[in-house]
C-alpha positions, 0 to 999 in steps of 0.5 A: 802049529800044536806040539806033538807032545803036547797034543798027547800029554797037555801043556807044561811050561816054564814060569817065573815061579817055577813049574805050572800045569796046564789047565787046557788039554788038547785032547778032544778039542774041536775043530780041528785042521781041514775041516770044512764049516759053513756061514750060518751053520751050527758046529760043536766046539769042544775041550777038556780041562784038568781045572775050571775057572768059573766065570773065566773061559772065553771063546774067540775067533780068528778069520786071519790065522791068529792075527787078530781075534773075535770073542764069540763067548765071553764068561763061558761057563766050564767045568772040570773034564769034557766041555762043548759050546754050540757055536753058530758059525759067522764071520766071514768066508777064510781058510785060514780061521781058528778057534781059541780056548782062553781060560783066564782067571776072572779077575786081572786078566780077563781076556786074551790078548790077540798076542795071545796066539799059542799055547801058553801060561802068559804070565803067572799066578795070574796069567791067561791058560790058551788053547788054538786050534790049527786052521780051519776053512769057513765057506760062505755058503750056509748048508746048499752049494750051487751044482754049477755057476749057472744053475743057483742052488738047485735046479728043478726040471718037470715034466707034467705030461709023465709027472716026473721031475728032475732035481739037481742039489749039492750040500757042503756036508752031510744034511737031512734033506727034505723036498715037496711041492706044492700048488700055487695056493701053498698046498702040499702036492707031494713030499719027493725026498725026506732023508739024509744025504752025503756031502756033494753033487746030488742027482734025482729022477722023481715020479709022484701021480699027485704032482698036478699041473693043471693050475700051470705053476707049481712050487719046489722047496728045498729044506736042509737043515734050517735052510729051505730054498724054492723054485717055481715051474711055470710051465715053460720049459 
């Protein structure tokens, strides 16, 4: 857990040598606690520095609470004041997971230990500066949640003799959606939804004159994000 006070003023500690300002501060970083990440998904990571170490900040995580760690940016390349790291979220489904910041200083100490799980000098002048955030949760899932056990992750139900057509979706965070239809050949029919929805349960009635049945099949595909997932209608109902 981060100290209060050293989430607002940034980290002091004690060293053999005296006296030795931190170079991380925890203003800025991100994520935080409770926020919620998705295998697959793209998520910012940011910090702040009072000094850079070039060549010398890595990136780690951990799926354990801070047990073990995995480096997912080795030598990143900071620089004084704000920085960010566009990570793709891996690892395995946890809520308990935890980004850390360890600014070392590219020479004897290249890395952090998995010991080294707080916020902390661990050792002077050459030791490793270590940023933690509390944990986070990683869902296993990479942007579209099933809407119920049964349903698979979004379900389609069309009507060809109104050309209406219900669709069900659920998104684990705030996603531009995208959904057409097509002909059995690949044809674009009709774009249905093209815009940003909320984190939850999505329920649509649509109408489109273009939806054309006569061929017996037609395709729905899906697209958040980078992920596009398809169901056909075959005409059994």
């Amino acid at each position: 857990m981060l100290n209060k006070n050293w989430l607002r003023a940034g980290l002091v500690v004690m060293t053999a040598a005296g006296m030795a300002s931190a170079h991380l501060f925890a203003d800025g970083l991100k994520p935080t606690a409770g926020e919620a990440l998705s295998v697959g998904a793209t998520y910012k990571i940011t910090w702040k520095e009072q000094f850079n170490h070039a060549k010398g900040t890595n990136i780690d995580l951990s799926t354990d609470g801070g047990s073990t760690w995995t480096t997912i940016k080795e030598n990143f390349n900071d620089a004084q004041g704000d920085n960010s790291f566009n990570w793709t979220v891996a690892g395995t489904a946890t809520a308990t997971a935890k980004i850390r910041i360890c600014q070392h200083d590219g020479g004897t100490v290249k890395a952090c230990a998995d010991a080294d799980n707080t916020n902390s000098l661990t050792s002077a002048p050459n030791g490793n500066y270590v940023l933690v955030t509390s944990a986070f949760t990683i869902g296993s899932s990479t942007g579209i949640h099933s809407v119920s056990a049964a349903s698979g992750a979004f379900t389609v139900d069309f009507r060809p003799e109104t050309r209406n057509v219900d669709v069900s979706f659920g998104l684990s965070e705030s996603k531009p959606v995208l959904l057409q239809a097509f002909d059995t050949q690949g044809r674009l029919l009709a774009t249905l939804v093209q815009g940003d929805f909320a984190a939850g349960n999505h329920k649509l009635s649509l109408f489109s004159n273009r939806l054309d049945a006569s061929g017996n099949s037609l395709i729905f595909k899906l697209k958040v994000g980078n992920q596009v997932q398809s169901h056909t209608w075959n005409g059994i109902r």
